[in-house]
DRENRONU-617259 format. One line per 2 residues: number of its first residue (from 1); for each residue x, y, z of N, C-alpha, C, O, CB. Coordinates in steps of 0.2 Angstrom, whole numbers, plus 5000, padded with zeros to 4 digits. Glycine has a CB too. Example, Ala and Ser with C-alpha at 12.3 -4.5 7.8 and 13.67 -1.06 7.14 Angstrom:
BEGIN
1> 5066/4972/5039/5062/4978/5039/5066/4984/5039/5071/4983/5042/5057/4978/5045; 5064/4989/5035/5068/4995/5036/5064/5000/5039/5067/5006/5040/5070/4997/5029 $
//
This chain:
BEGIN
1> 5789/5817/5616/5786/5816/5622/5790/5810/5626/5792/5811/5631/5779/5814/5621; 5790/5804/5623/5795/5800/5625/5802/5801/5628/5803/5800/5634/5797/5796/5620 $
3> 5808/5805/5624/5812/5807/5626/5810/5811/5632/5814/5809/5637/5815/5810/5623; 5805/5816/5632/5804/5820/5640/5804/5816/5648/5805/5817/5653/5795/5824/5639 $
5> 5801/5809/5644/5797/5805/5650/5804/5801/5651/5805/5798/5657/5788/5799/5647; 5807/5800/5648/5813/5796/5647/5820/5799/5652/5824/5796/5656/5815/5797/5638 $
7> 5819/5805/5652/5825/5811/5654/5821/5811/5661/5824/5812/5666/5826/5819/5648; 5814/5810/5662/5812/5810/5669/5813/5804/5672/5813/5804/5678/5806/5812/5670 $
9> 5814/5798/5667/5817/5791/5673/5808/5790/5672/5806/5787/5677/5821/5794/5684; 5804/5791/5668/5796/5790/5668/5796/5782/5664/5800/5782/5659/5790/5797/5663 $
11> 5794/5776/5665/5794/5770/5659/5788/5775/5656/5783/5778/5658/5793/5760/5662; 5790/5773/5650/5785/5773/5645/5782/5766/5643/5787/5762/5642/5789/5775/5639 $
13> 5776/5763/5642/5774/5757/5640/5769/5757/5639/5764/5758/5643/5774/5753/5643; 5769/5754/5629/5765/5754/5624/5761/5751/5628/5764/5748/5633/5766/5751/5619 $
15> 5754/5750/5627/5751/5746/5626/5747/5744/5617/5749/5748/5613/5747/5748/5632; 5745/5742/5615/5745/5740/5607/5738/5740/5607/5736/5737/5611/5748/5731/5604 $
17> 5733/5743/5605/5727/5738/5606/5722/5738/5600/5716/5738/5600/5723/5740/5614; 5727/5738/5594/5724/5738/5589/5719/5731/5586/5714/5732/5583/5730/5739/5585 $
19> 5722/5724/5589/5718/5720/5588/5715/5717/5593/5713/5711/5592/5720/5715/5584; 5712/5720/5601/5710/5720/5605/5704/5723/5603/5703/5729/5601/5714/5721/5609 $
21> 5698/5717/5605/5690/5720/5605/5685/5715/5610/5679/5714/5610/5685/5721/5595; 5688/5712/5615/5687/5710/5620/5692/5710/5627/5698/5710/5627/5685/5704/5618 $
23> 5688/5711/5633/5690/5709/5637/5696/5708/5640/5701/5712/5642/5688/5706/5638; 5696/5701/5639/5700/5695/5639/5707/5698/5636/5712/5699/5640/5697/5688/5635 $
25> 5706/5699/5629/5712/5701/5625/5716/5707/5629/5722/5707/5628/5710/5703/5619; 5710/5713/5632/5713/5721/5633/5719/5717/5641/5725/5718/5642/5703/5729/5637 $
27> 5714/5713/5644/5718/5710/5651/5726/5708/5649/5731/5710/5651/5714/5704/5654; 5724/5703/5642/5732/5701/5641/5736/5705/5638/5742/5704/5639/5733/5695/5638 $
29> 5735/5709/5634/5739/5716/5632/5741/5718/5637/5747/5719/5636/5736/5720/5629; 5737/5721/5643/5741/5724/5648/5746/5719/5651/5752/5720/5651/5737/5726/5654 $
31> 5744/5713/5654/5748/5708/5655/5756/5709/5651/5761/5710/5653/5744/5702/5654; 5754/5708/5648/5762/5710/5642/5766/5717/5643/5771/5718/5646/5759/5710/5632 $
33> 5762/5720/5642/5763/5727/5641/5767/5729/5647/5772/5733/5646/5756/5731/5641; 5764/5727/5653/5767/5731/5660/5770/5725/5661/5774/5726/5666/5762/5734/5667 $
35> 5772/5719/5658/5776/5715/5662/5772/5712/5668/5776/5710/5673/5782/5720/5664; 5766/5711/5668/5764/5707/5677/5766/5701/5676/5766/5697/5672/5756/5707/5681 $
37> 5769/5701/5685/5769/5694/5688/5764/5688/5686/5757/5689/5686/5768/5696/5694; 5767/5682/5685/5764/5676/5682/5757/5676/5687/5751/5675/5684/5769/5669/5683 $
39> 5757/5676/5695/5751/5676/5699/5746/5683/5694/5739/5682/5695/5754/5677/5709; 5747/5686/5692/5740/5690/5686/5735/5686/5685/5734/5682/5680/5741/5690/5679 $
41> 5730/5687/5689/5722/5685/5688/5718/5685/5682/5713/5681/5682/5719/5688/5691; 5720/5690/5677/5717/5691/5672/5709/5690/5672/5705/5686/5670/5720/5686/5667 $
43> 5708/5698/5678/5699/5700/5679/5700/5708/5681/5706/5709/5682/5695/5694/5685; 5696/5711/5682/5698/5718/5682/5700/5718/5690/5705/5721/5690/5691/5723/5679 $
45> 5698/5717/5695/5701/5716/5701/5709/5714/5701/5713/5717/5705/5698/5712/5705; 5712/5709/5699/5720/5709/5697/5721/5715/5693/5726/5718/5696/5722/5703/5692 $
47> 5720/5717/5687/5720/5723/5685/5722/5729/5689/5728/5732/5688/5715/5725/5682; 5717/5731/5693/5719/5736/5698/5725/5736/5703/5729/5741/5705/5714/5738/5701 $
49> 5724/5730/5706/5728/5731/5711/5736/5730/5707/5739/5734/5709/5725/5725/5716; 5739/5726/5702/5744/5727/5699/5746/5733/5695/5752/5733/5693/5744/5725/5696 $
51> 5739/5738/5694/5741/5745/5695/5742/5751/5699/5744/5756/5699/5739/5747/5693; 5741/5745/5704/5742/5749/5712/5748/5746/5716/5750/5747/5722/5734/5747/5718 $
53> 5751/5742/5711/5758/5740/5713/5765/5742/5708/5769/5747/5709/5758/5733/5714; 5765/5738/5703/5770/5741/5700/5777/5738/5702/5781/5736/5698/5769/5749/5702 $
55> 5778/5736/5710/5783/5734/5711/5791/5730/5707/5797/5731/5710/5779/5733/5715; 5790/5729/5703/5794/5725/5699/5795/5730/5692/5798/5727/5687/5791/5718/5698 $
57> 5792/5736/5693/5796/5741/5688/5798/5745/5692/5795/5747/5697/5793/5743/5682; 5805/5748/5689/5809/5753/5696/5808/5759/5690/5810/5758/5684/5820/5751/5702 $
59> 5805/5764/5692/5804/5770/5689/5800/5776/5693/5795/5775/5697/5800/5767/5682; 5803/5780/5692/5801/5788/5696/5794/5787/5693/5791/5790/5697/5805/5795/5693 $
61> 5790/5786/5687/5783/5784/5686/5783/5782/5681/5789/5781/5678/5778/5789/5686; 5777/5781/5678/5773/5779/5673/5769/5784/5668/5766/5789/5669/5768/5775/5675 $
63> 5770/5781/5661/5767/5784/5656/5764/5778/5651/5765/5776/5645/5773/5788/5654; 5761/5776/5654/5753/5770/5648/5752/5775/5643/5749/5780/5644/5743/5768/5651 $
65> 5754/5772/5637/5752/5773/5630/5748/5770/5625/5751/5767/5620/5757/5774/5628; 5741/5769/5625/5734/5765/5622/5736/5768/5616/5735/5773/5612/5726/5766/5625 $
67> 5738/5762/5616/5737/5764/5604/5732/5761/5603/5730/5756/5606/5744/5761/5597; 5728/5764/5597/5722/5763/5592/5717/5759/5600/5715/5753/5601/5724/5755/5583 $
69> 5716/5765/5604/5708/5760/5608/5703/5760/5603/5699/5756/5604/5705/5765/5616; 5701/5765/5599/5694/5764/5594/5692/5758/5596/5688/5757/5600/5695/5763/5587 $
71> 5696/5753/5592/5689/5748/5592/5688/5745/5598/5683/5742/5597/5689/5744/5588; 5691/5744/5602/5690/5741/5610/5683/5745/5612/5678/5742/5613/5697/5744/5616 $
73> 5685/5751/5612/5681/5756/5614/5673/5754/5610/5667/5754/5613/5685/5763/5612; 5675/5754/5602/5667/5753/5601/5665/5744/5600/5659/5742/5597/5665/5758/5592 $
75> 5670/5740/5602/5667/5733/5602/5664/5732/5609/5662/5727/5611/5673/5728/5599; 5665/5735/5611/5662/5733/5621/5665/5740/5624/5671/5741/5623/5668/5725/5627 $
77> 5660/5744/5626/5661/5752/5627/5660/5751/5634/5663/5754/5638/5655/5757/5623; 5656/5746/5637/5657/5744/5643/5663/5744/5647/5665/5747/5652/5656/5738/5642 $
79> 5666/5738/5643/5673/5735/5645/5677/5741/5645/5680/5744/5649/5675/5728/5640; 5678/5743/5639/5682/5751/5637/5681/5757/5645/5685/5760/5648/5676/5756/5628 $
81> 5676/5757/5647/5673/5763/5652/5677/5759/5656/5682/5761/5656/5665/5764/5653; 5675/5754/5661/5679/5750/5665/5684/5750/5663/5687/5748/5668/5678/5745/5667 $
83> 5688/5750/5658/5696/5749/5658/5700/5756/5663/5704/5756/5667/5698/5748/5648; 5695/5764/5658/5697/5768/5659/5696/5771/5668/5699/5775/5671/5695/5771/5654 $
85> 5689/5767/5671/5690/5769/5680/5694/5767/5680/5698/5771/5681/5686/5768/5686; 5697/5760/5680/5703/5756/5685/5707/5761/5681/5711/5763/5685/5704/5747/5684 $
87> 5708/5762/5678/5716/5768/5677/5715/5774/5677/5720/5778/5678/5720/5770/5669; 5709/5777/5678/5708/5785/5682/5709/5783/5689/5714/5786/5692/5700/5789/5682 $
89> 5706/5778/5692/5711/5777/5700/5715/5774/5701/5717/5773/5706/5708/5773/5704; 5718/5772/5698/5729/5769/5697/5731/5778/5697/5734/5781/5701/5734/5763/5683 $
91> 5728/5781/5693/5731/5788/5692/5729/5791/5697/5734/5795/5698/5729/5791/5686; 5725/5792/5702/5725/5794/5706/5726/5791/5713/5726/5795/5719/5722/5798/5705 $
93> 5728/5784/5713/5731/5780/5719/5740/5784/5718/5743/5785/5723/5730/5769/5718; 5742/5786/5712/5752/5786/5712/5749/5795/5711/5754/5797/5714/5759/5780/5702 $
95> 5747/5799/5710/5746/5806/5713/5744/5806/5720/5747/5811/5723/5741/5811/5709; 5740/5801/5724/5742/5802/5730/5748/5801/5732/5749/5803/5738/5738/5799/5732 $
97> 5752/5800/5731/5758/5796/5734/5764/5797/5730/5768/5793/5728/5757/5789/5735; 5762/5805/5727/5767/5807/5724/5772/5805/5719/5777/5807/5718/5771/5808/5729 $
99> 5770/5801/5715/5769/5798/5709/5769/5799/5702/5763/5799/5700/5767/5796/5710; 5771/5800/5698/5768/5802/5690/5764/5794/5688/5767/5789/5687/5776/5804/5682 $
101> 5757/5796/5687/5755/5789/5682/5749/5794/5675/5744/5797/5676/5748/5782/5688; 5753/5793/5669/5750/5795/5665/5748/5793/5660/5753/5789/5657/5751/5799/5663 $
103> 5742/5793/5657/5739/5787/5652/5738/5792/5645/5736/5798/5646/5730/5781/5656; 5739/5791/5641/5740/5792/5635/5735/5789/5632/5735/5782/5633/5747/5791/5634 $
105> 5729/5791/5627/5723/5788/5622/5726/5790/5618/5727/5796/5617/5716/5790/5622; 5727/5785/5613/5730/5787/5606/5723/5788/5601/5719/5783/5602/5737/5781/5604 $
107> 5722/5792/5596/5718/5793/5591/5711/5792/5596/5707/5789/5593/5720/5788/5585; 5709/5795/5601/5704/5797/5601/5699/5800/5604/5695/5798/5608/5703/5795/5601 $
109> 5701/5807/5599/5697/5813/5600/5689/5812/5600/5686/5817/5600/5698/5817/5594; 5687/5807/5600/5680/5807/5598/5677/5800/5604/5672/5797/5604/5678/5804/5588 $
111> 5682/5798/5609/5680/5791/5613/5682/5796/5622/5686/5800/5623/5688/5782/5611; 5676/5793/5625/5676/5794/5632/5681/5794/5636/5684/5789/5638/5673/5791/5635 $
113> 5684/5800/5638/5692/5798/5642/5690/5800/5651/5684/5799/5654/5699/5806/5638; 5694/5802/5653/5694/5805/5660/5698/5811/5660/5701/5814/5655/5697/5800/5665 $
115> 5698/5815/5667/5703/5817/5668/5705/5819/5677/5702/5814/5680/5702/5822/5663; 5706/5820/5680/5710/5820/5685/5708/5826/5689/5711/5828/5695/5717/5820/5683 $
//
């Protein structure tokens, strides 16, 4: 799958979130992860709108890869559910506008996803 997204010019970018089970943590993982700009608010409104930019990665699209969300998901199911609107609407702000944005849930067949 990598190679595929790779040969499309798609960045691929892990996100980890194996020892993430708050918030705070999921924010700075992304922060890392996508590389945002130092001005990053680290609150779910900075979240989206830096998914709604992107600008400082040059790539034909995106591919977000959430490894081990479990426990995110079952430490603050809350926080987990809001993680995933603000990236079902990143995903369909860059399909408006002709974009690939694709988010990738690793191991979880059994956790609330979306789809498009």
């Amino acid at each position: 799958m990598r190679r595929a997204a790779a040969a499309a010019k798609l960045a691929w970018l892990r996100l980890d979130l194996e020892s993430v089970n708050a918030k705070p943590r999921f924010l700075a993982a992304c922060a890392q992860a996508l590389d945002f700009p130092d001005t990053f608010g680290a609150n779910w409104d900075a979240l989206a709108d830096c998914l709604q930019d992107l600008s400082w990665r040059h790539a034909a699209g995106y591919v977000l890869h959430l490894r081990d969300a479990r426990g995110f998901a079952r430490a603050v199911p809350e926080d987990y559910a809001t993680a995933l609107e603000i990236l079902r609407d990143a995903a369909t702000f860059w399909k408006e506008r002709g974009k690939v944005f694709i988010v990738l849930v690793d191991g979880a067949s059994d956790l609330p996803l979306f789809e498009l």
